[in-house]
C-alpha positions in Angstrom: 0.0 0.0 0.0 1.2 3.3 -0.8 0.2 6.4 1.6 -0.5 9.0 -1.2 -3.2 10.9 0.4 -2.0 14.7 0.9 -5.6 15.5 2.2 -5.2 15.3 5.6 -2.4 13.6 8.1 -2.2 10.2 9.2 -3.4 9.8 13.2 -2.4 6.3 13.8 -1.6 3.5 12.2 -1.3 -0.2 13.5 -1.0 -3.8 12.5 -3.4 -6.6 13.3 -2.4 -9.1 16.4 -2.1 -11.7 13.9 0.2 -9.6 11.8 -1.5 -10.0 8.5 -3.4 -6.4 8.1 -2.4 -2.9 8.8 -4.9 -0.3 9.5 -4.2 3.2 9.2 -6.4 6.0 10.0 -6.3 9.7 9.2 -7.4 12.3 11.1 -10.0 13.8 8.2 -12.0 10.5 8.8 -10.3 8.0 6.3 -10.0 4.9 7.6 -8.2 2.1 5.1 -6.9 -1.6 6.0 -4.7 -3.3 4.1 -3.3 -7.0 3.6 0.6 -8.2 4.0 0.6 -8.2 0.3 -0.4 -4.7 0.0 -3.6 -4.6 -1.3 -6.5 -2.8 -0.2 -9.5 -4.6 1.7 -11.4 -2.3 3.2 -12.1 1.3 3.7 -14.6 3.6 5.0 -14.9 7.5 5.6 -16.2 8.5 8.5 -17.8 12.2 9.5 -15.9 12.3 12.6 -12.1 13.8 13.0 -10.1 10.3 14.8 -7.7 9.8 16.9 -6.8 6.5 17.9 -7.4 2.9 16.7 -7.5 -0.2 18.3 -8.0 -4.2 17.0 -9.5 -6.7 19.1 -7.4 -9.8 19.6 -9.3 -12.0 16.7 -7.8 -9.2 14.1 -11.5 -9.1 12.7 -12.7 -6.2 14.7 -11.5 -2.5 15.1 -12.2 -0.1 17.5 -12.0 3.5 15.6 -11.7 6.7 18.6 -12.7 10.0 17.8 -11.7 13.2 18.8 -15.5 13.7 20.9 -14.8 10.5 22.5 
């Protein structure tokens, strides 16, 4: 995956537990997960500013924090 978004900043970024996705969030809302191989599998904008993500342990879940809690 390559980070080419100049839009906005990224927040935080962090890899799965089982080390095979990354997610990275940016702080305009973008949320992106990718695979290992560098592909794209998921993404989603959200209308909310974040700050912080989380997995859960199963890698299948995320937690996404934003900046209003």
């Amino acid at each position: 995956m390559v980070n080419n978004r100049k839009a906005s900043f990224v927040k935080d970024m962090k890899w799965s537990p089982d080390g095979t996705k990354i997610c990275i969030a940016y702080e305009d809302g973008n949320v992106i997960v990718g695979g290992v191989e560098g592909n794209r599998k998921w993404g989603k904008e959200y209308p909310h500013r974040v700050a912080m993500i989380s997995w859960a342990p199963s890698s299948k879940e995320l937690m996404i924090g934003t900046n209003n809690g």
